[in-house]
ZABA-926112 format. One line per 10 residues: number of its first residue (from 1); their letters; for each residue y, x, z of N, C-alpha, C. Coordinates in nm, 2 decimals. Last residue first. Example, Ala and Ser with C-alpha at 12.3 -4.5 7.8 and 13.67 -1.06 7.14 Angstrom:
2
2	SA	-0.22/1.28/0.71/-0.11/1.37/0.71/0.00/1.29/0.79 ~ -0.57/1.32/0.78/-0.45/1.23/0.78/-0.33/1.32/0.78
END
This chain:
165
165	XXXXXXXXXX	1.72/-2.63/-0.17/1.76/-2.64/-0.29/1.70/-2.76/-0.40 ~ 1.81/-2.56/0.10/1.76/-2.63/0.03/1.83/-2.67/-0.06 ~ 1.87/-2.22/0.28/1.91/-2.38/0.29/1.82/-2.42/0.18 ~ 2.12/-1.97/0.43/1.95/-2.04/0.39/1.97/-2.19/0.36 ~ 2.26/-1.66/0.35/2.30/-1.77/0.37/2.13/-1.83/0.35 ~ 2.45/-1.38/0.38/2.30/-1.43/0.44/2.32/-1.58/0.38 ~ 2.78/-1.17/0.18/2.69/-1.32/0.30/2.56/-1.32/0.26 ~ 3.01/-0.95/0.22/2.82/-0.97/0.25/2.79/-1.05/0.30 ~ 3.25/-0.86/0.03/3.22/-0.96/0.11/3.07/-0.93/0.11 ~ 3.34/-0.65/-0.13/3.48/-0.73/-0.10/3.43/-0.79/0.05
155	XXXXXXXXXX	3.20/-0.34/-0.20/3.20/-0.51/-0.21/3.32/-0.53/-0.07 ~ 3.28/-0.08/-0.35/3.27/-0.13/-0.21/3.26/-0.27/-0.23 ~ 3.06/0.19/-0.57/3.14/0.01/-0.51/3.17/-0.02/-0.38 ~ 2.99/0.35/-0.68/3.00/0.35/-0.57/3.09/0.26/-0.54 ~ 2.91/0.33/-0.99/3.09/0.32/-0.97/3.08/0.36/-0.81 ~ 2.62/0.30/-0.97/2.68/0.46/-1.04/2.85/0.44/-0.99 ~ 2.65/0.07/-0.84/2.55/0.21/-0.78/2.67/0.31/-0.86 ~ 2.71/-0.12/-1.01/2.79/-0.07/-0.89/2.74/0.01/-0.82 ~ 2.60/-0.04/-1.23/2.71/-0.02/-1.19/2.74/-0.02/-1.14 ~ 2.25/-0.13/-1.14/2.34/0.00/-1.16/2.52/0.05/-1.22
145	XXXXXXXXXX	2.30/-0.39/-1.14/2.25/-0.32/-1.01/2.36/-0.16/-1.01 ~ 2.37/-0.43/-1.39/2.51/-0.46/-1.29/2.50/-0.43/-1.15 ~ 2.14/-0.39/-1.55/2.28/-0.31/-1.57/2.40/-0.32/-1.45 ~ 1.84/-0.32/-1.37/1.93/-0.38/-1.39/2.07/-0.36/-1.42 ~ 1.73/-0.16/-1.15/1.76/-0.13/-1.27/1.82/-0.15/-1.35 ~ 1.64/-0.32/-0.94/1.75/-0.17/-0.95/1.80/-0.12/-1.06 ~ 1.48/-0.46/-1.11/1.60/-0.53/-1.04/1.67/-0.44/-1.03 ~ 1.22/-0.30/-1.16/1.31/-0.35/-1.26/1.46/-0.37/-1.21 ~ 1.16/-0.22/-0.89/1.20/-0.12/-0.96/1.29/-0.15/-1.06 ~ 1.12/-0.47/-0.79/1.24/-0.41/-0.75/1.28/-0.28/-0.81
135	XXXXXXXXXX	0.87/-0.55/-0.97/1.03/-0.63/-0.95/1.14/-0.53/-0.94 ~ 0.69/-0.33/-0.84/0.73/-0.35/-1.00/0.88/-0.39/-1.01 ~ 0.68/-0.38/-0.57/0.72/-0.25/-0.65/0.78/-0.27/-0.77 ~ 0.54/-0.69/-0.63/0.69/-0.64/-0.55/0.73/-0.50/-0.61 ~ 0.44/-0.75/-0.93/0.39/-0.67/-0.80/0.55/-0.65/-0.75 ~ 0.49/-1.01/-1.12/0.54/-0.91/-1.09/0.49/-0.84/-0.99 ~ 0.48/-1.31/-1.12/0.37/-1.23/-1.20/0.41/-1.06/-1.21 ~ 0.79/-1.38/-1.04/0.68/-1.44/-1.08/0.59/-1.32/-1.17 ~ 1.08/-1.25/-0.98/0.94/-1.16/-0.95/0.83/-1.20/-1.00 ~ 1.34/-1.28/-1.22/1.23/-1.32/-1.13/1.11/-1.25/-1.06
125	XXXXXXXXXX	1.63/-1.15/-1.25/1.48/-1.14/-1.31/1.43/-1.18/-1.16 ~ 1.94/-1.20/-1.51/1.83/-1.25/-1.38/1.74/-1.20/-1.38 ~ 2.32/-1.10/-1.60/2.11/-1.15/-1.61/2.08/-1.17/-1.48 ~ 2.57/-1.08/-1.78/2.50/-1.13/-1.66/2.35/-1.14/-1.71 ~ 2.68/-0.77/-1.86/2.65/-0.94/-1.92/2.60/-0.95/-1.78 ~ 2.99/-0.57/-1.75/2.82/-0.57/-1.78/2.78/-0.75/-1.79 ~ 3.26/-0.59/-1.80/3.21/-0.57/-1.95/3.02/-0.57/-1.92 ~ 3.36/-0.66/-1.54/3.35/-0.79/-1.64/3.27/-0.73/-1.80 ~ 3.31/-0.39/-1.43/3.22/-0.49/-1.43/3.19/-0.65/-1.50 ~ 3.57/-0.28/-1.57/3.39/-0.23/-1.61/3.31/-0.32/-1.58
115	XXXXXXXXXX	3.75/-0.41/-1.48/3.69/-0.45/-1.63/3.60/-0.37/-1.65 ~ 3.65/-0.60/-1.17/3.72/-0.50/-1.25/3.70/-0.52/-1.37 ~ 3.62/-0.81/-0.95/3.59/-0.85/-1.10/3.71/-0.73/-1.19 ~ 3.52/-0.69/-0.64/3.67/-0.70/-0.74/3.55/-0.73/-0.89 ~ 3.18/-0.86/-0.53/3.35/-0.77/-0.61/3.46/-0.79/-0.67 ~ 2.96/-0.96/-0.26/3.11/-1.00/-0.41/3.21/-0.87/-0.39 ~ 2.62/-0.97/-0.21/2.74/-0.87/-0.21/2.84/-0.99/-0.34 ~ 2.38/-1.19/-0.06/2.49/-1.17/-0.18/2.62/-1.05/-0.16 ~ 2.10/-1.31/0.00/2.17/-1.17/0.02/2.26/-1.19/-0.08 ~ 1.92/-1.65/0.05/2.04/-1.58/-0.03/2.09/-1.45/0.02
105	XXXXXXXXXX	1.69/-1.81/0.07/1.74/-1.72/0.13/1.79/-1.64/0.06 ~ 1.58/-2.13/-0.03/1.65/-2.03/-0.08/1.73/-1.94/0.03 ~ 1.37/-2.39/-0.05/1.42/-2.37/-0.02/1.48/-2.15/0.00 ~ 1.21/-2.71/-0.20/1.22/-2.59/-0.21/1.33/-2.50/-0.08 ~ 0.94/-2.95/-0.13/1.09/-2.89/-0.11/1.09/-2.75/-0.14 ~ 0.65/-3.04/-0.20/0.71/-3.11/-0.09/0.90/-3.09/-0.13 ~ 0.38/-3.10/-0.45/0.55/-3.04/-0.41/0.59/-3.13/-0.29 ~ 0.06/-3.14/-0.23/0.17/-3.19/-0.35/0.32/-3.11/-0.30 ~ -0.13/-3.08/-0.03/-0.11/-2.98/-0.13/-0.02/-3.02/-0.25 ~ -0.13/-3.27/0.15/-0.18/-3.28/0.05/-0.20/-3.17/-0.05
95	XXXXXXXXXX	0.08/-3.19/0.32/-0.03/-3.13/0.38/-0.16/-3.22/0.26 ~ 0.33/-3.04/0.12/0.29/-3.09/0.16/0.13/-3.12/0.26 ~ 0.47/-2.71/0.02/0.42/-2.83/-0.01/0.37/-2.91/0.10 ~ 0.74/-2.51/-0.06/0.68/-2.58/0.03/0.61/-2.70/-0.03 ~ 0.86/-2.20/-0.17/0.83/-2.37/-0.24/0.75/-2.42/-0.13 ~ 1.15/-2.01/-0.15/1.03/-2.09/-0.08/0.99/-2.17/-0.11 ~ 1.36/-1.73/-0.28/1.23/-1.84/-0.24/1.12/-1.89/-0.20 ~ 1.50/-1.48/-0.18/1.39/-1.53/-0.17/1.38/-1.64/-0.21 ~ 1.75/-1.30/-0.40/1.76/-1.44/-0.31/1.60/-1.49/-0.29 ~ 1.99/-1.11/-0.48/1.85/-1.09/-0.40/1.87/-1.23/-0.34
85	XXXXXXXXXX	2.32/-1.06/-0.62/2.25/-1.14/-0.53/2.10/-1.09/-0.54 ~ 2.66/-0.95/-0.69/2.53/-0.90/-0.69/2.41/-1.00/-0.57 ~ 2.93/-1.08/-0.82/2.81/-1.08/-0.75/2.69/-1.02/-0.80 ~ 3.28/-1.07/-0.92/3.14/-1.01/-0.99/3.04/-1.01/-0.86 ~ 3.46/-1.38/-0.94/3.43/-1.25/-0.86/3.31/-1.18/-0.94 ~ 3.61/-1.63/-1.00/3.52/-1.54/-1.11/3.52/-1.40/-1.04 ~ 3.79/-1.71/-0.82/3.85/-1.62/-0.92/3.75/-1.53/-0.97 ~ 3.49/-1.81/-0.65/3.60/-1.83/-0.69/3.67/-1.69/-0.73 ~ 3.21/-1.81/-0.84/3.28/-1.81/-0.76/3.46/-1.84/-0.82 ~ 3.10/-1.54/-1.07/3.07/-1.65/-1.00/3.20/-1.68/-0.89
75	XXXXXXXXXX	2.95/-1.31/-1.29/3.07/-1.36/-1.25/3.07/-1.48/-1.20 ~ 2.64/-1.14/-1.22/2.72/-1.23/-1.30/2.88/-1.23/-1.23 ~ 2.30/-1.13/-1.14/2.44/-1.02/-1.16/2.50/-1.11/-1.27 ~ 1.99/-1.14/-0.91/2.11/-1.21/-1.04/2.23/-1.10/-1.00 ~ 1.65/-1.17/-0.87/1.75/-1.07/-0.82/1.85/-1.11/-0.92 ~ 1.46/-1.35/-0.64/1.51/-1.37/-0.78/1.64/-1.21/-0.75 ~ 1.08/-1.37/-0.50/1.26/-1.36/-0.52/1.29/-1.32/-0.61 ~ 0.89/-1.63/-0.37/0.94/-1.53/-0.51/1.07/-1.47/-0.48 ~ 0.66/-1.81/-0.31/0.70/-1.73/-0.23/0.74/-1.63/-0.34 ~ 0.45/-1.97/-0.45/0.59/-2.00/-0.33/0.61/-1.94/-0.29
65	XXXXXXXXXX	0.32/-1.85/-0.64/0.46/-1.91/-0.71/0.57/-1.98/-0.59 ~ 0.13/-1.75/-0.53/0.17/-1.67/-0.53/0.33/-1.74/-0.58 ~ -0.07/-1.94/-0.29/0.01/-1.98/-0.43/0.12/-1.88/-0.46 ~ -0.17/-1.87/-0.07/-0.26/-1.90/-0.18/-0.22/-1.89/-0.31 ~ 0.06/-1.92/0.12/-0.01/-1.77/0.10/-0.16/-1.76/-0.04 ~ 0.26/-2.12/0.13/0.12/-2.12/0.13/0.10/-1.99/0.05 ~ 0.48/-2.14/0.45/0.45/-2.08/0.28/0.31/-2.05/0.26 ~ 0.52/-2.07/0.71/0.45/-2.17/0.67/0.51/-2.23/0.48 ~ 0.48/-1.80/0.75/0.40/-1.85/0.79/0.40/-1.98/0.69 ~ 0.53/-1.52/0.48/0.64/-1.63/0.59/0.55/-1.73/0.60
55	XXXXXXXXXX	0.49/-1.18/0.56/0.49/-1.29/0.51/0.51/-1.43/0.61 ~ 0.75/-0.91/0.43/0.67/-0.97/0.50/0.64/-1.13/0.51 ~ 0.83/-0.81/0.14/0.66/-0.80/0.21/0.64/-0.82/0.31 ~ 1.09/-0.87/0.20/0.97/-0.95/0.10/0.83/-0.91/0.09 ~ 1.15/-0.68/0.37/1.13/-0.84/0.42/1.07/-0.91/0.30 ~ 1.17/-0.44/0.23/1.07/-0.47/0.32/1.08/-0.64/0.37 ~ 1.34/-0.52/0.01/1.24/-0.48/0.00/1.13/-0.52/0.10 ~ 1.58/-0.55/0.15/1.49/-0.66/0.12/1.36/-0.66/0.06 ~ 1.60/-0.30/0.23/1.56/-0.39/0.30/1.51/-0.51/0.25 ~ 1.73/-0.18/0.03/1.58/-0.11/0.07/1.52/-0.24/0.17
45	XXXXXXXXXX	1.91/-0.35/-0.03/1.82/-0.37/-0.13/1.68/-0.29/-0.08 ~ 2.15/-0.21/0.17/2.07/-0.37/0.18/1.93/-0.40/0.06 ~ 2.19/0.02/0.09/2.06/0.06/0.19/2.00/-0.11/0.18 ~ 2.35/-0.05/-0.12/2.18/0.01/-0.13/2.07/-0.03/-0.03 ~ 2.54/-0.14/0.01/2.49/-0.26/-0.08/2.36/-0.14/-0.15 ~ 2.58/0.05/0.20/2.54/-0.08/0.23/2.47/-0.14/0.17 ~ 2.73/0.24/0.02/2.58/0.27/0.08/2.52/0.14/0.19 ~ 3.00/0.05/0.01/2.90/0.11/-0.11/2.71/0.16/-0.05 ~ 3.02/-0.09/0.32/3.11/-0.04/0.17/2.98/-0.02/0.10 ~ 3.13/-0.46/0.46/3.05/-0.37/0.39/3.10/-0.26/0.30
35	XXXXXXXXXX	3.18/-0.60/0.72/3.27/-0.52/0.62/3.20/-0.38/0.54 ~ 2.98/-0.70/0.85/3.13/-0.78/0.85/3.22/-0.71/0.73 ~ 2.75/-0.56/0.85/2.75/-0.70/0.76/2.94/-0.75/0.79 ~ 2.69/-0.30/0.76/2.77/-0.36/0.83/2.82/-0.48/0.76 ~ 2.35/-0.18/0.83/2.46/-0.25/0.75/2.53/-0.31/0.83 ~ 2.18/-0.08/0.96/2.30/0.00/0.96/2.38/-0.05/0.84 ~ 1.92/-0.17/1.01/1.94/-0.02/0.90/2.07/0.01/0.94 ~ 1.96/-0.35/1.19/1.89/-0.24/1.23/1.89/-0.13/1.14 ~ 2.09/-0.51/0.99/2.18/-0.45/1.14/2.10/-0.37/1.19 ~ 1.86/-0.59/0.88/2.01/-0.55/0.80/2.06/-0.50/0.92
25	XXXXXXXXXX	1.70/-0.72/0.99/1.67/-0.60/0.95/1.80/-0.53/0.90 ~ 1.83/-0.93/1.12/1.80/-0.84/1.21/1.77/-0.68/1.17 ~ 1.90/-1.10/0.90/1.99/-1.05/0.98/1.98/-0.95/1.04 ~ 1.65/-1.12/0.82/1.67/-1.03/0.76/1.79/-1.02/0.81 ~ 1.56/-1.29/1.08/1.51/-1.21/1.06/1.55/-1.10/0.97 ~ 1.69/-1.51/1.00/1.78/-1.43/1.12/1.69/-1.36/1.11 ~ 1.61/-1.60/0.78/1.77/-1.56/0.77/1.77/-1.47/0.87 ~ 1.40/-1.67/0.90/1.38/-1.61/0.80/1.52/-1.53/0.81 ~ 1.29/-1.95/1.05/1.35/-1.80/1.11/1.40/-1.71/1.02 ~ 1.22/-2.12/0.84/1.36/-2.11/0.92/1.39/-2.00/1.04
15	XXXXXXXXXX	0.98/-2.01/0.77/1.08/-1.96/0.70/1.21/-2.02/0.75 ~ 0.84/-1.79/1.06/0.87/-1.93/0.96/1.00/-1.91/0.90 ~ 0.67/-1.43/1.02/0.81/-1.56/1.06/0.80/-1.69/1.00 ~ 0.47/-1.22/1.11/0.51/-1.31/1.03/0.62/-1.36/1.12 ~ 0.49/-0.88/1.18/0.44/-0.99/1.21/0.51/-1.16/1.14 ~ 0.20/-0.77/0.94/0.32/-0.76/0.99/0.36/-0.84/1.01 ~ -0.03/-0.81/0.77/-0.07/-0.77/0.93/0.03/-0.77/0.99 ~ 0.01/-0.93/0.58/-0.02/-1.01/0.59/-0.02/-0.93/0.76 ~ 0.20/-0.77/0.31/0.15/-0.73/0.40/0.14/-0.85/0.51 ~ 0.30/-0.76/0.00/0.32/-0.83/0.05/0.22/-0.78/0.19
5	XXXXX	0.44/-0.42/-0.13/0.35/-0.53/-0.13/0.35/-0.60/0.00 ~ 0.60/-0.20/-0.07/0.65/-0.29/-0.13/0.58/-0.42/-0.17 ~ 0.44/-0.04/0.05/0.57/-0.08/0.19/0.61/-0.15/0.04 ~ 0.20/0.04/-0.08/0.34/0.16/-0.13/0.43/0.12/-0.03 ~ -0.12/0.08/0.00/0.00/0.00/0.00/0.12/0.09/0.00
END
Protein backbone atom coordinates (compact mmCIF):
# COMPACT_ATOMS: atom_id res chain seq x y z
CA UNK A 1 0.00 0.00 0.00
CA UNK A 2 1.59 3.43 -1.30
CA UNK A 3 -0.82 5.73 1.87
CA UNK A 4 -2.95 6.54 -1.29
CA UNK A 5 -5.28 3.46 -1.35
CA UNK A 6 -8.27 3.18 0.48
CA UNK A 7 -7.33 1.50 3.95
CA UNK A 8 -10.07 -0.24 5.85
CA UNK A 9 -7.67 -0.71 9.33
CA UNK A 10 -7.58 3.24 9.88
CA UNK A 11 -9.89 4.40 12.12
CA UNK A 12 -13.15 5.11 10.26
CA UNK A 13 -15.57 8.05 10.59
CA UNK A 14 -19.30 8.68 9.61
CA UNK A 15 -19.63 10.77 6.96
CA UNK A 16 -21.10 13.62 9.19
CA UNK A 17 -17.99 13.48 11.06
CA UNK A 18 -16.06 13.83 8.00
CA UNK A 19 -15.62 17.65 7.74
CA UNK A 20 -14.29 17.85 11.23
CA UNK A 21 -12.13 15.06 10.62
CA UNK A 22 -10.29 16.70 7.63
CA UNK A 23 -10.48 19.91 9.81
CA UNK A 24 -8.43 18.05 12.05
CA UNK A 25 -5.98 16.66 9.46
CA UNK A 26 -5.48 20.15 8.03
CA UNK A 27 -4.48 21.76 11.39
CA UNK A 28 -2.39 18.85 12.32
CA UNK A 29 -0.22 19.44 9.04
CA UNK A 30 0.04 23.02 9.62
CA UNK A 31 -2.47 24.59 7.51
CA UNK A 32 -3.64 27.65 8.26
CA UNK A 33 -7.00 27.47 7.60
CA UNK A 34 -7.82 31.26 8.55
CA UNK A 35 -5.21 32.71 6.20
CA UNK A 36 -3.68 30.46 3.94
CA UNK A 37 -0.41 31.10 1.69
CA UNK A 38 1.10 29.01 -1.07
CA UNK A 39 2.74 25.82 0.83
CA UNK A 40 -0.79 25.42 2.30
CA UNK A 41 -2.58 24.88 -0.83
CA UNK A 42 0.14 21.79 -1.27
CA UNK A 43 0.63 20.58 1.89
CA UNK A 44 -3.67 20.65 1.85
CA UNK A 45 -3.71 18.21 -1.26
CA UNK A 46 -1.11 15.79 0.71
CA UNK A 47 -3.88 15.64 3.03
CA UNK A 48 -6.62 14.94 1.20
CA UNK A 49 -4.76 12.40 0.01
CA UNK A 50 -4.67 10.74 3.23
CA UNK A 51 -8.40 11.33 4.25
CA UNK A 52 -9.49 9.74 0.97
CA UNK A 53 -7.97 6.59 2.13
CA UNK A 54 -9.75 6.68 4.99
CA UNK A 55 -12.92 4.93 5.05
CA UNK A 56 -16.29 6.44 5.89
CA UNK A 57 -18.46 3.97 7.91
CA UNK A 58 -21.66 4.54 6.74
CA UNK A 59 -20.78 4.54 2.85
CA UNK A 60 -21.17 1.22 1.33
CA UNK A 61 -17.68 -0.09 0.99
CA UNK A 62 -18.98 -2.58 -1.75
CA UNK A 63 -19.80 0.12 -4.35
CA UNK A 64 -16.70 1.73 -5.27
CA UNK A 65 -19.10 4.58 -7.13
CA UNK A 66 -19.95 5.93 -3.26
CA UNK A 67 -17.29 7.01 -2.28
CA UNK A 68 -15.35 9.41 -5.09
CA UNK A 69 -13.60 12.65 -5.15
CA UNK A 70 -13.74 15.13 -7.78
CA UNK A 71 -10.67 17.51 -8.17
CA UNK A 72 -12.11 21.11 -10.38
CA UNK A 73 -10.24 24.44 -11.55
CA UNK A 74 -12.26 27.24 -13.01
CA UNK A 75 -13.55 30.74 -12.46
CA UNK A 76 -16.49 30.73 -10.00
CA UNK A 77 -18.13 32.76 -7.58
CA UNK A 78 -18.25 36.04 -6.94
CA UNK A 79 -16.18 38.47 -9.25
CA UNK A 80 -15.39 35.23 -11.05
CA UNK A 81 -12.52 34.27 -8.56
CA UNK A 82 -10.15 31.43 -9.88
CA UNK A 83 -10.83 28.06 -7.55
CA UNK A 84 -9.04 25.30 -6.88
CA UNK A 85 -11.39 22.54 -5.27
CA UNK A 86 -10.94 18.55 -4.03
CA UNK A 87 -14.43 17.57 -3.10
CA UNK A 88 -15.31 13.92 -1.74
CA UNK A 89 -18.43 12.30 -2.40
CA UNK A 90 -20.90 10.26 -0.82
CA UNK A 91 -23.72 8.33 -2.38
CA UNK A 92 -25.79 6.83 0.30
CA UNK A 93 -28.31 4.20 -0.08
CA UNK A 94 -30.88 2.86 1.59
CA UNK A 95 -31.27 -0.34 3.82
CA UNK A 96 -32.77 -1.81 0.50
CA UNK A 97 -29.80 -1.13 -1.32
CA UNK A 98 -31.92 1.65 -3.49
CA UNK A 99 -30.44 5.47 -4.06
CA UNK A 100 -31.06 7.05 -0.89
CA UNK A 101 -28.92 10.91 -1.08
CA UNK A 102 -25.89 12.19 -2.14
CA UNK A 103 -23.70 14.15 -0.23
CA UNK A 104 -20.28 16.47 -0.80
CA UNK A 105 -17.25 17.44 1.28
CA UNK A 106 -15.75 20.37 -0.27
CA UNK A 107 -11.68 21.66 0.19
CA UNK A 108 -11.69 24.87 -1.80
CA UNK A 109 -8.73 27.36 -2.11
CA UNK A 110 -9.98 31.10 -4.14
CA UNK A 111 -7.68 33.47 -6.06
CA UNK A 112 -6.98 36.71 -7.41
CA UNK A 113 -8.55 35.93 -11.00
CA UNK A 114 -4.97 37.17 -12.48
CA UNK A 115 -4.52 36.88 -16.31
CA UNK A 116 -2.32 33.89 -16.08
CA UNK A 117 -4.92 32.17 -14.29
CA UNK A 118 -7.92 33.54 -16.37
CA UNK A 119 -5.69 32.10 -19.45
CA UNK A 120 -5.70 28.19 -17.81
CA UNK A 121 -9.39 26.50 -19.21
CA UNK A 122 -11.27 24.96 -16.57
CA UNK A 123 -11.52 21.11 -16.05
CA UNK A 124 -12.48 18.26 -13.80
CA UNK A 125 -11.37 14.85 -13.13
CA UNK A 126 -13.19 12.30 -11.25
CA UNK A 127 -11.60 9.42 -9.47
CA UNK A 128 -14.40 6.77 -10.83
CA UNK A 129 -12.26 3.67 -11.99
CA UNK A 130 -9.08 5.36 -10.92
CA UNK A 131 -6.74 3.86 -7.98
CA UNK A 132 -6.43 6.85 -5.46
CA UNK A 133 -2.54 7.24 -6.49
CA UNK A 134 -3.50 7.32 -9.98
CA UNK A 135 -6.29 10.29 -9.50
CA UNK A 136 -4.13 12.44 -7.52
CA UNK A 137 -1.20 12.01 -9.56
CA UNK A 138 -3.52 13.06 -12.65
CA UNK A 139 -5.30 16.01 -10.36
CA UNK A 140 -1.73 17.49 -9.52
CA UNK A 141 -1.26 17.64 -12.73
CA UNK A 142 -3.82 19.34 -13.94
CA UNK A 143 -3.10 22.82 -15.70
CA UNK A 144 -4.62 25.06 -12.94
CA UNK A 145 -3.24 22.49 -10.15
CA UNK A 146 0.00 23.39 -11.56
CA UNK A 147 -0.19 27.07 -11.90
CA UNK A 148 -0.73 27.85 -8.85
CA UNK A 149 2.05 25.48 -7.75
CA UNK A 150 4.64 26.79 -10.43
CA UNK A 151 3.21 30.90 -9.70
CA UNK A 152 3.53 29.98 -5.67
CA UNK A 153 0.10 31.39 -5.14
CA UNK A 154 -1.29 32.67 -2.08
CA UNK A 155 -5.10 31.99 -2.08
CA UNK A 156 -7.27 34.83 -1.01
CA UNK A 157 -9.61 32.20 1.09
CA UNK A 158 -9.67 28.24 2.49
CA UNK A 159 -13.21 26.86 2.97
CA UNK A 160 -14.26 23.00 4.40
CA UNK A 161 -17.72 22.99 3.74
CA UNK A 162 -20.36 19.53 3.87
CA UNK A 163 -23.79 19.09 2.88
CA UNK A 164 -26.33 17.55 0.32
CA UNK A 165 -26.44 17.59 -2.87
Amino acid sequence: MHGWERADSLAAVRSDEAPERLVTLLEQAGVDLQSPNAQDVETTWTVMAQFAAEHVEDVAADNPDSDAILAQYGRYGPRRSVTLDMTRQFIFHDEDGEYSHMAQLSCQFTFKATRALRAVPEANLWSFELSLKDFFDRALAMPGFVAVRDGALTPRALSVSYGDV
